[in-house]
Every structure is written in structure tokens, then in C-alpha cells.
C-alpha positions as CSV (number, residue, x, y, z in Angstrom):
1,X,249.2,131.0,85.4
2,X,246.3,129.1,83.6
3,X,243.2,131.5,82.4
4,X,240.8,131.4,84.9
5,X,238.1,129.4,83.0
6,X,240.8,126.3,82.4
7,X,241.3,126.1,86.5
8,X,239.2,124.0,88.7
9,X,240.4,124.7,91.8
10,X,243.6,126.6,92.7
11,X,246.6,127.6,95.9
12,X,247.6,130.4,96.0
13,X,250.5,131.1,98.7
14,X,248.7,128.6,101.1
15,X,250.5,127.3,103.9
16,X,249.5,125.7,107.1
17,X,250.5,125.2,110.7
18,X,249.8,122.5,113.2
19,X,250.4,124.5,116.4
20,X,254.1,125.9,116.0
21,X,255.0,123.6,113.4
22,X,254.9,124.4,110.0
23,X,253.9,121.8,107.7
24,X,253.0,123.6,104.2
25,X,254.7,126.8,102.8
26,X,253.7,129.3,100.1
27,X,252.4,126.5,98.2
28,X,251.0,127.8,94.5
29,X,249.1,125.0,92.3
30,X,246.7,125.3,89.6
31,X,244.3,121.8,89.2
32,X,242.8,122.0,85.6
33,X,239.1,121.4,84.8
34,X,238.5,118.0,83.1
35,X,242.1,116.9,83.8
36,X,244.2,114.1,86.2
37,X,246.6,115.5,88.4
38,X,248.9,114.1,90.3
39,X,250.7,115.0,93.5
40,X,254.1,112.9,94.5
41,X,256.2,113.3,96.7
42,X,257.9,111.4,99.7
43,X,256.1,110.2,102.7
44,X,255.7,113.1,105.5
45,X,255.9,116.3,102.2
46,X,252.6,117.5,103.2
47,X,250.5,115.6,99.7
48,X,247.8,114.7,102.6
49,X,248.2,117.6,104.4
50,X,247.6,119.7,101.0
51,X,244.4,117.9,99.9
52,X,242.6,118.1,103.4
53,X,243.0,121.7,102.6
54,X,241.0,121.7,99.5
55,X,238.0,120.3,101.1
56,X,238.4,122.1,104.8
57,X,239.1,119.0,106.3
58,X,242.1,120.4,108.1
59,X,238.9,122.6,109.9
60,X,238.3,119.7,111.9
61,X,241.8,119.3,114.0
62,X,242.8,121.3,117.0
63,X,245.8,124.2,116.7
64,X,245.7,124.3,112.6
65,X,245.7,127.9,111.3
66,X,246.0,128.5,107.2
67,X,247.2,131.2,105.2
68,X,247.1,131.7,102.0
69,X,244.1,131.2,99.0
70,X,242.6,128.1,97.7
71,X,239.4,128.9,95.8
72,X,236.8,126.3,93.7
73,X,235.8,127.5,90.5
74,X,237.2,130.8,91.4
75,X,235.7,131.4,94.9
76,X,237.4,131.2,98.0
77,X,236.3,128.1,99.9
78,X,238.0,129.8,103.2
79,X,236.0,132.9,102.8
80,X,234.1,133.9,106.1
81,X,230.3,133.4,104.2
82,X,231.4,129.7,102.9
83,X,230.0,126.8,104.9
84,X,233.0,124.3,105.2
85,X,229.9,121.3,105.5
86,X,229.3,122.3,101.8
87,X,232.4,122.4,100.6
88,X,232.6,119.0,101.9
89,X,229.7,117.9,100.1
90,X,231.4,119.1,96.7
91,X,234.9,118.4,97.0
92,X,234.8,114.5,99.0
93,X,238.0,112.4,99.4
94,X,238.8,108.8,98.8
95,X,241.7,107.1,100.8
96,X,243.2,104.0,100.0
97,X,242.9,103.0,103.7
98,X,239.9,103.8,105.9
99,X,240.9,107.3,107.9
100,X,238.6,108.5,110.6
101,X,238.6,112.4,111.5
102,X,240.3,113.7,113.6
103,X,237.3,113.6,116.4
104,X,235.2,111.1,118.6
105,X,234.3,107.8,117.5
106,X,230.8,109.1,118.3
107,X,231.0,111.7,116.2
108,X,233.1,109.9,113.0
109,X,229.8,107.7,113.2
110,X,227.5,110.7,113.1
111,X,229.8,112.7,110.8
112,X,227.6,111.7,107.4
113,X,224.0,112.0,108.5
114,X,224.8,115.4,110.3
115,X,226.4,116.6,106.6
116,X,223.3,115.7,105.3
117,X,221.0,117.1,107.6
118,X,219.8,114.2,109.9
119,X,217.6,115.5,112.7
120,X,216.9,112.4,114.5
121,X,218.1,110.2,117.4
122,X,221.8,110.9,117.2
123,X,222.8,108.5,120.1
124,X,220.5,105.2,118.5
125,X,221.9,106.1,115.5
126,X,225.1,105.5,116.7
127,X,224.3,102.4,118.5
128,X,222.4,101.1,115.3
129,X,225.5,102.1,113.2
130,X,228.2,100.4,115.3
131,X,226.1,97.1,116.1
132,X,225.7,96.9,112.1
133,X,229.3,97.6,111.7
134,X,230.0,94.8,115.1
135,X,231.6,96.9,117.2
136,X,228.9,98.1,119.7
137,X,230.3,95.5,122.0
138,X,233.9,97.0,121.5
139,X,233.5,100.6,121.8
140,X,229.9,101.0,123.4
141,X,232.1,102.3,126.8
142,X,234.6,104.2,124.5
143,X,232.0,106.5,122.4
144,X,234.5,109.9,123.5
145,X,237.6,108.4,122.4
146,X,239.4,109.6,119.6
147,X,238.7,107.8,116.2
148,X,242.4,107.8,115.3
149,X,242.6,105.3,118.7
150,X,240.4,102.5,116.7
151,X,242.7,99.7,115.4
152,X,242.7,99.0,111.6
């Protein structure tokens, strides 16, 4: 194991269920400060799977439960005090193809400005958003469905 001060974030025996099924197991990783790492692996290993955990966004689907440790410069982001919606904030994701959460269309459009503390008009913020975007007339009737529905 790396000395503490040359880790940025860290796994300790972390693995993860969706329901029954098991999809990560006694996974142990060390991600240096300042450095590139790289996971590979085949499609369907659990790569994906393993990053949503570093930023809580497994939190966000139904029937997942985690074991294990994964702490940010040396705290544990699943610790009962630590706000997932700021862990969020400082460890983001890019994917290489748009992904919506797991959750409402509604509330993938509203997912940003509630992060960042928006107290207005949810539902004309929505309808604002979507009409920008054109596809108000699409999904205006749809707003509850799953975001994972939306075709690419």
C-alpha cells in the first residue's frame, strides 16, 4: 500500500450488489494524487459500476447496497455525516456517451440546479430546459418516465 499522502482516493474491500446479484467483490485499489489511472477490462467487469462508486452515484438506483471503504483524501465518502450531493460536486464524471440517472426525466433535468442549490420554479424550469433542448413536445406527457427510456 501507497503512504497515505501519495493516495487520492482509495477501495478498500468494496463490493456491491444490485439486489441479489453481485456485481463487485473485495475490490482494493489505490488512485495516486497527480497521476492517470487507468481501468480495463471487458465489457460487463464492473469498470462503470466501480467509478459510480467513487462519486455515490450508485446512491441513486433502487436495490444497490455497498460494502466495503472508498475514502477521498483519506475520509470515507460513505460515512453516515458525508453528504453524497457534495461528494458529487468534487468527484464529477465524464462519459463518452450522454447517460441519464437512473431516475425521472423530470428529475435528470432538475438534477444540476437542485446540486447547486436552485430554489425556484422546478416545474418551468423543466419546461424551459426541455423546450431549449426541443423535446418539450416529445416528453411534456412523459415527465415520470425513466430517463434510461429516452432514445439516444
Amino acid at each position: 500500500m501507497r503512504p497515505q499522502e501519495d493516495v487520492a482516493m482509495e477501495v478498500r474491500d468494496l463490493s456491491l450488489w444490485y439486489g441479489k446479484k453481485q456485481a463487485l467483490t473485495n475490490v482494493n485499489l489505490a488512485f495516486p494524487k497527480n497521476k492517470v489511472t487507468a481501468l480495463i477490462g471487458p465489457s460487463g467487469c464492473g469498470k462503470s459500476t466501480l467509478l459510480r462508486c467513487l462519486n455515490r452515484m450508485n446512491d441513486l438506483i433502487d436495490g444497490v447496497s455497498i460494502k466495503g471503504e472508498a475514502t477521498y483524501h483519506g475520509a470515507n465518502i460513505y460515512a453516515r455525516d458525508v453528504d453524497p450531493v457534495e461528494v458529487r460536486r468534487r468527484i464529477g464524471m465524464v462519459f463518452q456517451k450522454p447517460n441519464p440517472f437512473p431516475k425521472s426525466i423530470r428529475d435528470n433535468v432538475l438534477f444540476g440546479a437542485k446540486v447547486n442549490g436552485f430554489k425556484g420554479n422546478e416545474n418551468e424550469l423543466v419546461e424551459r430546459s426541455l423546450k431549449r433542448a426541443a423535446l418539450w413536445e416529445e416528453v411534456k406527457g412523459d415527465l415520470g418516465k425513466s430517463g434510461l427510456a429516452l432514445s439516444g
